[in-house]
C-alpha positions as CSV (number, residue, x, y, z in Angstrom):
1,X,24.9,-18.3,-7.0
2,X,25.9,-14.8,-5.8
3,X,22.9,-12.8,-3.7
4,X,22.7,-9.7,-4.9
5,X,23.0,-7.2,-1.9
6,X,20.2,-4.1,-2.4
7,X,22.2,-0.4,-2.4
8,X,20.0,1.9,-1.5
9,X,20.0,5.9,-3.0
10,X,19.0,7.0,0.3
11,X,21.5,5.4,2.3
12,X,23.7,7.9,4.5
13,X,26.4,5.3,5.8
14,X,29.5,6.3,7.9
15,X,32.4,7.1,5.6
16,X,35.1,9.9,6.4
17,X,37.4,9.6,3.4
18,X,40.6,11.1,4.5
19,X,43.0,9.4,2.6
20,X,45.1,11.9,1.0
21,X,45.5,14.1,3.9
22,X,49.4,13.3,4.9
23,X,51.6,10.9,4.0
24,X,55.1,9.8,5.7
25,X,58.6,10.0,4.8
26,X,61.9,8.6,5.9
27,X,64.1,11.5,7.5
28,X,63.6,14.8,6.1
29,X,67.3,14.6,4.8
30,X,66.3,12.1,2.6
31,X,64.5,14.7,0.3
32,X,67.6,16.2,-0.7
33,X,68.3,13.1,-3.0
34,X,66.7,13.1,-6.6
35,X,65.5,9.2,-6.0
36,X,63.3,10.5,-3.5
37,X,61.9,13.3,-5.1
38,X,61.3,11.2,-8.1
39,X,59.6,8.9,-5.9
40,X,57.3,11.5,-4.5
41,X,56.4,13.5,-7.2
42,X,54.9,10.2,-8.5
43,X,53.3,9.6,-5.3
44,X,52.1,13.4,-6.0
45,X,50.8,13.3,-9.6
46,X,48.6,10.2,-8.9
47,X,47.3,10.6,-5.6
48,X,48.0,14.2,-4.5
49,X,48.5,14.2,-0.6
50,X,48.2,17.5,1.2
51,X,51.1,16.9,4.1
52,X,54.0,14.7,4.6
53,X,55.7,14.2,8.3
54,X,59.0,12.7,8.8
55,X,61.7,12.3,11.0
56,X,65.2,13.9,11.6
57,X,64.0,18.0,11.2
58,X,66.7,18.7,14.2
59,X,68.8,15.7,13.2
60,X,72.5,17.0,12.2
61,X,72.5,16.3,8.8
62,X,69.7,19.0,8.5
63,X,71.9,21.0,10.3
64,X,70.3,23.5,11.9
65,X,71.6,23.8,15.3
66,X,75.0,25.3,15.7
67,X,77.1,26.4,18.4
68,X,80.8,27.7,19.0
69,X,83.3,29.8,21.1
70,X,84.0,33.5,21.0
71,X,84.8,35.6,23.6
72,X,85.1,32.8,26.0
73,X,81.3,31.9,25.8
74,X,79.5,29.1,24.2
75,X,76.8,30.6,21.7
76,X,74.1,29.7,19.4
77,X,73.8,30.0,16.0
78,X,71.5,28.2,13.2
79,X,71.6,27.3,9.6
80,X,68.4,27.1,7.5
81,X,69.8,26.3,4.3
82,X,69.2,22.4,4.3
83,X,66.0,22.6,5.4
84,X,65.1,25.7,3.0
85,X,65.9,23.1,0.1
86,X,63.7,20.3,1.7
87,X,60.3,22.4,2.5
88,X,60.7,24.2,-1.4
89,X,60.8,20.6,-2.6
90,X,57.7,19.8,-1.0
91,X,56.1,22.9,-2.2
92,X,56.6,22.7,-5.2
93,X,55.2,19.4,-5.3
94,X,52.3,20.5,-3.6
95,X,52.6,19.2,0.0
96,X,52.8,20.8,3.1
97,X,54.9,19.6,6.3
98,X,53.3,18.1,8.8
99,X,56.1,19.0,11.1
100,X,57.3,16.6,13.7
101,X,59.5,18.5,16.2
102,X,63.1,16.3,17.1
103,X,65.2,14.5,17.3
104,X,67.6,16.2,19.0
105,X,71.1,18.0,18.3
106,X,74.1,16.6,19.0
107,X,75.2,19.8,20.6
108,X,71.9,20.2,22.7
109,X,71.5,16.8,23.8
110,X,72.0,15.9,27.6
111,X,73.2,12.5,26.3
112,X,74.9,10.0,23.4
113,X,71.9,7.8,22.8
114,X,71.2,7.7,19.2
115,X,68.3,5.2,16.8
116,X,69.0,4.1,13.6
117,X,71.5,4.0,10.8
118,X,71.7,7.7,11.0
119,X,72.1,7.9,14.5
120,X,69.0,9.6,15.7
121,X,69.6,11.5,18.9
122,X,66.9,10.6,21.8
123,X,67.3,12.3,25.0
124,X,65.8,15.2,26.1
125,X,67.9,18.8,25.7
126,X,70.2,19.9,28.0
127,X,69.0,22.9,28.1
128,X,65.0,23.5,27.6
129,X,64.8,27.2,27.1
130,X,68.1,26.7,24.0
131,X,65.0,23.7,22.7
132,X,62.4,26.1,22.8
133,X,64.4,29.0,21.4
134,X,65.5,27.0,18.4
135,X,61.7,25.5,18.1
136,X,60.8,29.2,18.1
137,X,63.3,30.3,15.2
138,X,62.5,27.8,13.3
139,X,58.9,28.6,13.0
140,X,59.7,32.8,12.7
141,X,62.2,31.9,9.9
142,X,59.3,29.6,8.0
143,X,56.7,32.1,8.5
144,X,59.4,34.6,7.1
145,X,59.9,32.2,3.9
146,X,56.5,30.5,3.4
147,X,54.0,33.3,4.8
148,X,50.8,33.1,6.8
149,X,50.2,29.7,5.8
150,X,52.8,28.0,7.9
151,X,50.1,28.8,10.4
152,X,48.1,26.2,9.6
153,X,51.3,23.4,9.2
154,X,50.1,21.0,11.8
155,X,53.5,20.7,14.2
156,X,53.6,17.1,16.3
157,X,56.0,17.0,19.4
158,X,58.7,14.3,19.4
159,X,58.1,10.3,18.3
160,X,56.9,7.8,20.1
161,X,58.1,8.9,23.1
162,X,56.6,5.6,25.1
163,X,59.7,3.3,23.5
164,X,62.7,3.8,25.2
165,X,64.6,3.5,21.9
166,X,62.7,6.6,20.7
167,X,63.3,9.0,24.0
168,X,65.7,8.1,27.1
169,X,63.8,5.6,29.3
170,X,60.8,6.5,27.7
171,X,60.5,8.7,30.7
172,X,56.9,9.9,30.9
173,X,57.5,12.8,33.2
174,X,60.2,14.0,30.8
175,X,58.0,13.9,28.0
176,X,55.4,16.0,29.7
177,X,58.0,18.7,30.6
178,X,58.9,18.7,26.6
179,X,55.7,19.0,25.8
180,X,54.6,21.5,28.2
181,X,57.8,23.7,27.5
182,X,57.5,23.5,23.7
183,X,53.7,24.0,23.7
184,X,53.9,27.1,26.0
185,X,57.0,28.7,24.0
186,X,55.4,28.1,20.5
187,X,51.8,29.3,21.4
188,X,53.5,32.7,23.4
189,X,55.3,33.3,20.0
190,X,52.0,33.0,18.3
191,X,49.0,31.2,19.7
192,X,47.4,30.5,16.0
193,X,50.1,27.3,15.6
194,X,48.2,23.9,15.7
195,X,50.1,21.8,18.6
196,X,49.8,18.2,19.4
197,X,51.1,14.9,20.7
198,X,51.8,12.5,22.1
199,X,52.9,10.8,19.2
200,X,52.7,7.6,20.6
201,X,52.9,4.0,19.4
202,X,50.6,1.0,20.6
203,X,52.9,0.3,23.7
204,X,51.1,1.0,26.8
205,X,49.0,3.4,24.6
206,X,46.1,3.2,27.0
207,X,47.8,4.7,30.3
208,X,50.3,7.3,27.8
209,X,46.9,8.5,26.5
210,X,45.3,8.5,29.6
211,X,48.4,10.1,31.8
212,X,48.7,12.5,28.8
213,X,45.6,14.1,28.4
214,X,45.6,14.3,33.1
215,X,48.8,16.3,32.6
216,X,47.5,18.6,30.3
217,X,44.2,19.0,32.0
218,X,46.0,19.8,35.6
219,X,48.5,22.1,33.6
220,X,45.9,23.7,32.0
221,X,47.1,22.8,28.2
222,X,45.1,22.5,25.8
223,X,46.7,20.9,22.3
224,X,44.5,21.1,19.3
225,X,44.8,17.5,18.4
226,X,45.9,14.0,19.6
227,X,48.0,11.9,18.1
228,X,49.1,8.2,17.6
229,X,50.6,5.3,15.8
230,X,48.5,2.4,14.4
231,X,50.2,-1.2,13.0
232,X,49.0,-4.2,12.5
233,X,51.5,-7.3,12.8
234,X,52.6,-9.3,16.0
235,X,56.1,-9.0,16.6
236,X,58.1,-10.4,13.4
237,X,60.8,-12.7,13.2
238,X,63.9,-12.0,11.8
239,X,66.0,-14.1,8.8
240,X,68.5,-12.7,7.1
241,X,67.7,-9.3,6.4
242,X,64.1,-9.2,6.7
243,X,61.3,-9.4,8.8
244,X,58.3,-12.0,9.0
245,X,55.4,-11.7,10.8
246,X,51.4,-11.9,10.8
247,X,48.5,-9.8,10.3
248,X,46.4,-9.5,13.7
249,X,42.9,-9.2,13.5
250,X,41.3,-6.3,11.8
251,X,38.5,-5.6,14.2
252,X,40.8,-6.0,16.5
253,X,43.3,-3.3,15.8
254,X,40.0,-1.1,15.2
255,X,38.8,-1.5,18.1
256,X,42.6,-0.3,19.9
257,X,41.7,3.2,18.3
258,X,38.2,2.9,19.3
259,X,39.6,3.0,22.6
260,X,41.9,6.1,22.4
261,X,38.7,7.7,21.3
262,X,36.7,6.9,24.3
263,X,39.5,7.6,26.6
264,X,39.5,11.1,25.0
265,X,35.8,11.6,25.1
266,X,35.8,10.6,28.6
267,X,37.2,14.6,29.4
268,X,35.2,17.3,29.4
269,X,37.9,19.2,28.2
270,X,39.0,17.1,25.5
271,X,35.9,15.3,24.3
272,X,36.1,15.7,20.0
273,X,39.1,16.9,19.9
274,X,40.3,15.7,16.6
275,X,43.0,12.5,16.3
276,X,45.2,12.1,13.5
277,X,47.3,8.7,13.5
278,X,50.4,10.5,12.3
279,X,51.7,6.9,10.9
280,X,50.2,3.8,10.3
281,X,51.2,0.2,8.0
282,X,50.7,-3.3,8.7
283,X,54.7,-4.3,9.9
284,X,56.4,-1.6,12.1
285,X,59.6,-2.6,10.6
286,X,61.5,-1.2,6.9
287,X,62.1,-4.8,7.0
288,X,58.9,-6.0,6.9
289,X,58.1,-8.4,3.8
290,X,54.6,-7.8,3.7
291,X,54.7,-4.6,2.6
292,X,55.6,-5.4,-0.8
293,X,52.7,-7.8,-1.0
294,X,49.2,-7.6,-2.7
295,X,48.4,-9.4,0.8
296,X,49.6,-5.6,2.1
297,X,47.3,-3.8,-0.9
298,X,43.8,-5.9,0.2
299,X,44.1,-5.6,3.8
300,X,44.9,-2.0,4.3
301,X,41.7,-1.4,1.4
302,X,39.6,-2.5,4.9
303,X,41.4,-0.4,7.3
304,X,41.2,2.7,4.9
305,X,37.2,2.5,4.7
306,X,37.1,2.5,8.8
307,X,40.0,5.1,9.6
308,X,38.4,8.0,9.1
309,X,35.6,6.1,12.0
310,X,37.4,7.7,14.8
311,X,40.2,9.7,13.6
312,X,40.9,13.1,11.6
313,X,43.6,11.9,9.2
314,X,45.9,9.0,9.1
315,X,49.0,8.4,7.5
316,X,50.4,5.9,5.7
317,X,54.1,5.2,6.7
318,X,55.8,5.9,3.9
319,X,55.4,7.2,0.2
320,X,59.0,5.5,-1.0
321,X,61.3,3.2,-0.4
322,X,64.5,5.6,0.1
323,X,64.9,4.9,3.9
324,X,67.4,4.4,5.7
325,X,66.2,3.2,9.1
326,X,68.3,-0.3,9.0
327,X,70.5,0.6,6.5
328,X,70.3,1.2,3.0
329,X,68.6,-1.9,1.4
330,X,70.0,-4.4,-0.5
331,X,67.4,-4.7,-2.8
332,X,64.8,-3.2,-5.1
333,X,61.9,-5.4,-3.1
334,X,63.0,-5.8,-0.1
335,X,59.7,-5.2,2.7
336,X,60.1,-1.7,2.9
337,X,57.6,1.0,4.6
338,X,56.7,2.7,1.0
339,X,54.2,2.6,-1.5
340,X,56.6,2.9,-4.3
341,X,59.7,0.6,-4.7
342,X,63.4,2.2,-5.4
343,X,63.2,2.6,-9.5
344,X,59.7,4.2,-9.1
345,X,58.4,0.8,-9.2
346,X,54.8,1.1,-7.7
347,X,54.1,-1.3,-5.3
348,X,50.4,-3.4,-5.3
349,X,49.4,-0.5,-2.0
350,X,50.0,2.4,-4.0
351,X,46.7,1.5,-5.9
352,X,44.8,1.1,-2.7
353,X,45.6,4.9,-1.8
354,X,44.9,5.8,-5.5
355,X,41.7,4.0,-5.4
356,X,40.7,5.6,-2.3
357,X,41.8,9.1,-3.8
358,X,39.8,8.7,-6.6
359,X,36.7,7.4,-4.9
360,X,36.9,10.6,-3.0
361,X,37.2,12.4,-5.8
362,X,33.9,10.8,-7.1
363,X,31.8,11.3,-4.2
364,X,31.4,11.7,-0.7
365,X,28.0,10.6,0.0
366,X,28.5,6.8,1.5
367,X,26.0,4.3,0.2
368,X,27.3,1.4,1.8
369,X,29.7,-0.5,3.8
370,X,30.8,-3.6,4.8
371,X,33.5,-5.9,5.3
372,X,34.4,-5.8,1.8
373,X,33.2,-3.2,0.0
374,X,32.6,0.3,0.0
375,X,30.3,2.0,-2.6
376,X,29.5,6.0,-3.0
377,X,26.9,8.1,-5.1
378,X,28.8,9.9,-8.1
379,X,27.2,12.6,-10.0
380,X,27.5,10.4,-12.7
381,X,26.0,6.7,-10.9
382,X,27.9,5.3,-8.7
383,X,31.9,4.2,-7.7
384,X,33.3,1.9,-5.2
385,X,36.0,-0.3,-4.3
386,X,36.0,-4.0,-3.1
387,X,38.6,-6.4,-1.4
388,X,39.5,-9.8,-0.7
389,X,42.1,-10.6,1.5
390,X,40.6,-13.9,3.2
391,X,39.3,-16.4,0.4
392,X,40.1,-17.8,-2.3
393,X,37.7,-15.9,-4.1
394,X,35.2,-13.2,-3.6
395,X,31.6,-12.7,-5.6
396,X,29.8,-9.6,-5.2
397,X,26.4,-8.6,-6.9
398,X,25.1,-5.3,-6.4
399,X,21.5,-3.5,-7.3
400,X,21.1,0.1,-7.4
401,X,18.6,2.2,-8.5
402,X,18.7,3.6,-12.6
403,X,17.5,6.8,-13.8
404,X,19.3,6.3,-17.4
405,X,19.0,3.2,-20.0
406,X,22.6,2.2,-20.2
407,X,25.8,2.7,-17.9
408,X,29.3,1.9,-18.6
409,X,31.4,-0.2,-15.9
410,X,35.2,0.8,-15.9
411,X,36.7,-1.4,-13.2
412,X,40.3,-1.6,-12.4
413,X,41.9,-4.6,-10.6
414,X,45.2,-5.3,-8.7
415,X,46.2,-8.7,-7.7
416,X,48.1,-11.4,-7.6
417,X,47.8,-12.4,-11.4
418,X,47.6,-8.3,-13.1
419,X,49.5,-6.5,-10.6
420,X,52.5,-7.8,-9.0
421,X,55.9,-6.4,-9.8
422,X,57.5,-8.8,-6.8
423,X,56.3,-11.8,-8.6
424,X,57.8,-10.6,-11.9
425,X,61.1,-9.8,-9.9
426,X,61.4,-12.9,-8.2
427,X,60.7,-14.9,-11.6
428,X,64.1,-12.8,-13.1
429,X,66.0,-14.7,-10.5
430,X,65.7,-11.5,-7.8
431,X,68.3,-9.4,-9.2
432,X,69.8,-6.9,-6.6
433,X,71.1,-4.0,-8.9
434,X,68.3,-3.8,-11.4
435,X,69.5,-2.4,-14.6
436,X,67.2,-0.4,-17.4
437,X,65.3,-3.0,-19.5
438,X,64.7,-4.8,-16.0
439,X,63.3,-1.5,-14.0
440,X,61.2,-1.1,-17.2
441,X,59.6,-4.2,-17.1
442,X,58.6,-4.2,-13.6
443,X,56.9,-1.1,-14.1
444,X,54.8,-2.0,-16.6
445,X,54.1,-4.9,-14.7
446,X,52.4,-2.8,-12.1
447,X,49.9,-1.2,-13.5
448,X,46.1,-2.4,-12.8
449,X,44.0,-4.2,-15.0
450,X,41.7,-2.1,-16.5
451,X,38.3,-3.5,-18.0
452,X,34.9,-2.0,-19.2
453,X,31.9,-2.9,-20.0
454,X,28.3,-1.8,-21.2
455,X,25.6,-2.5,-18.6
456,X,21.9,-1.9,-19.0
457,X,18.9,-0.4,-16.9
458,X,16.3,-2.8,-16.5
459,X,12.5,-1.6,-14.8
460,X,14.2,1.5,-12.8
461,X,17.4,-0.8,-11.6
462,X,21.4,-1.3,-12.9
463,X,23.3,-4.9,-11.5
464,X,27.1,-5.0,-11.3
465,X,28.5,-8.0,-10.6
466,X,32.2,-8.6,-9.4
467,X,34.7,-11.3,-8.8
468,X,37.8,-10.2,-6.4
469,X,41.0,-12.5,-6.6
470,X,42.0,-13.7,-3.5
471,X,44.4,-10.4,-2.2
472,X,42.8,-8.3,-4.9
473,X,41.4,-4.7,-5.0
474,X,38.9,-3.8,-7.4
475,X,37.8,0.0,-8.4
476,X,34.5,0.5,-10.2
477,X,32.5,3.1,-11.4
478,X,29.2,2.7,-13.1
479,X,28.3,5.8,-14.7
480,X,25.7,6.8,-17.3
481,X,26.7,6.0,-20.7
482,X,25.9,8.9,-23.8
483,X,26.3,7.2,-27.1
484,X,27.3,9.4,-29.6
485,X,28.4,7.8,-32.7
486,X,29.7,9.2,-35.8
487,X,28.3,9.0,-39.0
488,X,29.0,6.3,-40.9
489,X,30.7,4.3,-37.8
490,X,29.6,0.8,-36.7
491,X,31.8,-0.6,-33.8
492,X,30.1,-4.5,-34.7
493,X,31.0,-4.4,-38.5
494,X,34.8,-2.9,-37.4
495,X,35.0,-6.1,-35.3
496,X,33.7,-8.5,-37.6
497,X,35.8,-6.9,-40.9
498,X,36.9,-9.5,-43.2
């Protein structure tokens, strides 16, 4: 028999519920391609994030950064209308850019090396004050187009600068002169921009952090927030095209952020200063099979109710499938970064963000916490969330206290048996190129489970009791039930007609 574990009205647990702040993308490019903006307006209508960062913003196909020949000098010129189209799409859709400043130009970079498909350019400029000028445009030409509020766009120097893949030798000392030069030229143009970094993964995290936060001290910086990458796999194993690889311990990869805090707190300078984890998943790869797993869905439900613990924001990387980091994928399921398959076919993890969103929609005030479940005060009663991503099945019983005789229970469930378009697409024989009926089926397929029931207040107390399939995630809310019945209507005798 399940224990019934006591929630108490009084309660004022830890709980910074910061799920819709920003959300990734592939490279900004992508967003000129009606999949994608298919994909995100979805992403928009049901969960409603305030900022989206991507790669790619000085990337050629953007192309912003021109230069040519005339009078026997090399000069600079620069063309907005690509990335005009891209920030208007994301307005109109209700997001702001969460702007990430690189890669580089092909014409200002100091050398050839290039990531990804689309040929990413990572070395430093050949030129810092043509980097800083075209930083600076940038920024006078948005504020131009989108007004004052462009102040407030958050703007995150480089990528992961610690992997050399992501800047030349992952040269520390060059990263600090990129910083310092871009942080110095943006805040002389207008001191009321919001300037961070180091945009770091978990490589060496510790000593990048550490270095980082020394150089700016010494060079008298002062960024207005710290940021980082958070994932959650060992290093996969590659078959074919995809990825395989297991989930490290929760705790674990917790406690890593825990650390960047304390490392942050340990300078006077610095000690607050806000964090945002400008990407996190489980698998670091677009590869990465786990992503399109309820598996994905149950575990990140844990690591959303303890994010907000030491950081600002965090966000998820990405909102869709149309990515192009490895290649175009072969397939409508095929372990990549987003939340929403190619055919706007949501994925089991786009619930967990929506059931987050709407939990913070319901309430604020944290009533309790655990290892599975999280549980707020509504105006209404109460809402929470469970999930199960260890055993084979999890029981929950709560008590609350009741100030009303009857409450209605709306829960909504995703897992393995309700919600699980990849099942459904492997049973149809795994079809690469999906065609109309097909796409239509899988999305109907994953939808939640949605339930209700009437529940009623016994001696000053409600119960609600819960069973969580193993890699489930269960939404509740328990609110006070009004019954106000027509004349003449009896829900019993309508069931029981003969």
């Amino acid at each position: 028999m399940t224990n019934k574990t006591a929630v108490k009205n009084d309660a004022d647990v830890l709980f910074n519920n910061n799920v819709d702040f920003c959300v990734g993308t592939g490279r900004l490019g992508l967003a000129l391609t009606a999949e994608y903006l298919e994909q995100l307006k979805m992403v928009q209508e049901e969960i409603g994030f305030k900022n989206i960062r991507g790669h790619g913003l000085f990337s050629d196909d953007v192309s912003i950064y021109h230069e040519y020949e005339e009078d026997g000098q090399t000069k600079v010129e620069y063309n907005y209308t690509y990335i005009d189209r891209i920030f208007d799409s994301y307005l109109k859709l209700n997001i702001r850019p969460f702007i990430e400043l690189g890669f580089m130009p092909s014409k200002l970079a100091s050398g050839e090396q290039t990531i990804f498909y689309w040929k990413g350019n990572t070395t430093p400029p050949k030129d810092y004050s043509m980097w800083t000028d075209m930083v600076v445009f940038l920024l006078k030409h948005l504020r131009a187009r989108y007004g004052e509020e462009v102040l407030d766009w958050n703007i995150e120097v480089w990528n992961e600068p610690n992997l050399p893949g992501f800047w030349y030798k992952a040269d520390m000392d060059e990263y600090f002169k990129l910083f310092k030069e871009t942080f110095l030229a943006i805040k002389a143009y207008d001191q009321h921009f919001k300037v961070g970094g180091p945009a770091i993964c978990g490589v060496d995290d510790a000593r990048w952090i550490r270095s980082f936060l020394e150089f700016c001290r010494d060079s008298k910086l002062k960024p207005d927030f710290i940021t980082r990458h958070h994932y959650t796999v060992e290093f996969p194993e590659r078959v074919g095209h995809y990825d395989y690889s297991l989930l490290e311990d929760s705790d674990m990869r917790i406690s890593n952020l825990q650390s960047t805090r304390d490392i942050i707190d340990e300078f006077d300078e610095f000690r607050g200063f806000p964090i945002h984890i400008t990407e996190f998943s489980t698998s670091y790869t677009p590869k990465g099979v786990i992503h399109d797993t309820n598996l994905n869905a149950a575990y990140l439900a844990g690591q959303l109710s303890r994010l907000g613990d030491m950081n600002e924001s965090y966000s998820y990387w990405t909102f869709g499938d149309v990515f192009e980091e490895q290649g175009v994928p072969f397939t409508p399921f095929h372990g990549g970064f987003g939340m929403v398959a190619n055919g706007c076919i949501p994925k089991p993890t786009f619930w967990t963000f929506s059931f987050y969103k709407q939990l913070k929609n319901k309430g604020q005030r944290c009533l309790l916490k655990d290892d599975t479940a999280v549980i707020v005060k509504t105006d209404d009663g109460f809402a929470g969330i469970l999930w199960n991503y260890k055993e084979d099945k999890l029981s929950r019983s709560f008590e609350m206290s009741a100030d009303a005789d009857q409450y209605t229970l709306i829960t909504k469930t995703v897992d393995e048996e309700c919600c699980n378009p990849l099942k459904v697409w492997h049973d149809l024989g795994e079809p690469q190129y999906l065609d109309e009926a097909q796409t239509a089926l899988l999305r109907s397929c994953a939808n939640p489970l949605i339930k209700s029931e009437i529940v009623d207040g016994k001696d000053g107390k409600i119960s609600a009791s819960f069973d969580v399939n193993k890699n489930g995630v269960v939404y509740f809310e328990l609110n006070k039930r009004t019954f106000t019945p027509d004349r003449g209507y009896d829900y019993d005798r309508v069931l029981n007609f003969h």
